[in-house]
Every structure is written in C-alpha cells, then in structure tokens.
N, C-alpha and C positions, 0 to 999 in steps of 0.2 A: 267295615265292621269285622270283627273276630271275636274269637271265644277266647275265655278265661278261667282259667278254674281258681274258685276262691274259696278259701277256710271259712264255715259258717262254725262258732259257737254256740253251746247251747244257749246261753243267756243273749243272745241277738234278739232285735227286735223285728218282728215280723207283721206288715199287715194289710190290709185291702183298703184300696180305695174304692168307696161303695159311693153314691148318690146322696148319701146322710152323712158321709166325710170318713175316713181312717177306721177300718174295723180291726180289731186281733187278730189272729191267726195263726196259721202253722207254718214251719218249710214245707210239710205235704201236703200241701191243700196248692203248691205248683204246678200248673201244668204244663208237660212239655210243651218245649218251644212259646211259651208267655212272658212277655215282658214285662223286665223289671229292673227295678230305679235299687241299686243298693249307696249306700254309705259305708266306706271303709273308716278304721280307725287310722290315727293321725298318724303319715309316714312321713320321711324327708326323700323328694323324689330322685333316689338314686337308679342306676343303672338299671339293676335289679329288681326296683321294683317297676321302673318301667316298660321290660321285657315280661314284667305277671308271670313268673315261672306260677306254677299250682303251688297252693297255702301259703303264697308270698304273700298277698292280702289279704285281710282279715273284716271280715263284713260285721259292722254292727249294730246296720239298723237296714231292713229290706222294703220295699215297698213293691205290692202285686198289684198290675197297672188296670183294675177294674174287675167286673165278675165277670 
C-alpha cells in the first residue's frame, strides 16, 4: 500500500455506501484515514501516470466505504 494524491473536481461524484445502497454526499463528510474506492477518468497507462506524481489522476467518481 501507499499514498497518492489525486485531483478531485468539483463536479466528481461522491457517495456512501449505506445499508439502503449508494447515498450522496460530500468530499467533507471524509474522515481521516477512511477508506475509499475512487474511479479515475480514462488515462493511457504511461510512466507517469503510473509513478501518481500529485494531480496526475484525476477522480471522477469516489465511493466512502460505509458510515
């Protein structure tokens, strides 16, 4: 495992998996150290993006892995 820092947009999709299936949400409503499922948008895996420098990915849909 390692860290990555990735570019979230506004217009990302953000949201909880709750017991009733997929809720809305916010990026704030993360809490440190919580895990979570994101989806980046479509890249061709080069060098570069597979080293993940920071804002090399771009998130566009996040999932917060329960309450």
């Amino acid at each position: 495992a390692r860290s990555v820092t990735i570019f979230v947009p506004s217009d990302a999709a953000v949201y909880r998996m709750t017991p009733a299936g997929p809720q809305p949400t916010v990026l704030a409503a993360v809490v440190p150290g919580e895990r979570v499922t994101l989806w980046t948008t479509y890249f061709l895996p080069t060098r570069r993006e597979q080293i993940a420098w920071p804002d090399v990915l771009v998130a566009q849909t996040i999932r917060l892995r329960g309450e």
